[in-house]
N, C-alpha and C positions, 0 to 999 in steps of 0.2 A: 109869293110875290112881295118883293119889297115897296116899301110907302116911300113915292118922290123925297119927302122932307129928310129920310136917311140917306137917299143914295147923294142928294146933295148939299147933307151935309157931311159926306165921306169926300167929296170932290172939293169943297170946300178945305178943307183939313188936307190933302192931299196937296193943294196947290200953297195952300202957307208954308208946307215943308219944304217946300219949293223956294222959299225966302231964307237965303244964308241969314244964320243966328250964329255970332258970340257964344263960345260954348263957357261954362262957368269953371274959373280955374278956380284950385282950393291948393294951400301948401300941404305936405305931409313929410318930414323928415327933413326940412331943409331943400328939399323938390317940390318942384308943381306937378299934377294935375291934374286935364281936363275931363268934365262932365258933360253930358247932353243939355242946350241950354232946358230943358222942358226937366221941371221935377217928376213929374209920374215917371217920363222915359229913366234919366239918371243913369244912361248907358256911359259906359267908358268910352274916347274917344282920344286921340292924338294927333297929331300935325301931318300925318301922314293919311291919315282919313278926311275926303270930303264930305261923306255923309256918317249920321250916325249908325252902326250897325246894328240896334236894336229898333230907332222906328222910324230911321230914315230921312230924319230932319238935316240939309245941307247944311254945314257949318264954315263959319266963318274966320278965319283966320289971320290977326292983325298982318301977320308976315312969317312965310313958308318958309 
């Protein structure tokens, strides 16, 4: 049986990801790109993605 204080702090966590984030651009070669804005995640992520595919986190994109 799990202890209320993890299941809501999973709900909690769950609904921030729910808050489009600025994902972090970085250059490499004269090209951009994008990273998960969250460093643990630091999933890869492009303008065609609205979440990230490693944890999920909606992103935010100045202009599609």
């Amino acid at each position: 049986m799990m202890d209320n204080r993890v299941i809501e702090e999973r709900i909690i966590n769950a609904l921030r990801q729910q808050e489009p984030m600025e994902p972090r651009k970085q250059e490499l070669g004269g090209g951009f790109y994008y990273k998960c804005h969250w460093l643990s995640c630091d999933g890869d992520v492009n303008k065609f993605m609205d979440f990230c595919p490693k944890c999920g986190q909606r992103i935010l994109w100045e202009s599609k």
